[in-house]
N, C-alpha and C positions, 0 to 999 in steps of 0.2 A: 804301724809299719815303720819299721826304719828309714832314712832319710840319709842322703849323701849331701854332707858339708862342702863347701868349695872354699875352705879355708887353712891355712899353711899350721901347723905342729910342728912343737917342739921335740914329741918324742921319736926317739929312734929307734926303740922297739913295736913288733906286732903285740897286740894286746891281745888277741887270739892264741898263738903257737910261739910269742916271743922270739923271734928271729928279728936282727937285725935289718929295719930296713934302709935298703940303698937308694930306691928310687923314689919317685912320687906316691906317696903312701893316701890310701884309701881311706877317706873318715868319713864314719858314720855315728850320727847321733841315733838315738830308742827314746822311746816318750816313757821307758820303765828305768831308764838311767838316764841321770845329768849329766855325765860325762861323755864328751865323745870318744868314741872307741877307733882304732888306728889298726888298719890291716894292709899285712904288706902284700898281697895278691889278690887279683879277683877268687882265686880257689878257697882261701883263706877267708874271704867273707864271704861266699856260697855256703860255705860249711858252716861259720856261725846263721846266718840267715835259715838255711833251713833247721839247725838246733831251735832257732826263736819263735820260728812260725810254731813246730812240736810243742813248744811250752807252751803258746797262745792259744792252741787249739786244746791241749792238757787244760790249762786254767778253765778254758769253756767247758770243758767237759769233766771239771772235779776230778780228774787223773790223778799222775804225779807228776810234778814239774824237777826240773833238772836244777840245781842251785848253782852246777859251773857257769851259766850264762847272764843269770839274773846278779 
């Protein structure tokens, strides 16, 4: 499961949807990526969150998983 960092970035892109962010950006580290990932709104990572859950419950299930998230 995903995990919220409480630590300051450099980037000032969403790494999601790529917009510019202005305010206090969202980071979240995945134990399926090393990098933490930087969302500029709660919508913005609701939307990748539930993409991630769909792939994790795909991988259990021998489905197909999505390669935009992983």
């Amino acid at each position: 499961m995903p995990f919220l960092l409480n630590t300051g970035t450099g980037q000032v892109r969403c790494t999601y949807c790529g917009k510019v962010i202005i305010g206090q950006p969202i980071v979240v580290k995945t134990c399926c990526v090393n990098r933490p990932w930087v969302f500029c709104s709660e919508e913005c990572y609701n939307k990748f969150l539930m993409q991630w859950l769909r792939n994790q419950e795909a991988h259990r299930g021998k489905g197909v998983l999505r390669r935009d998230v992983l």
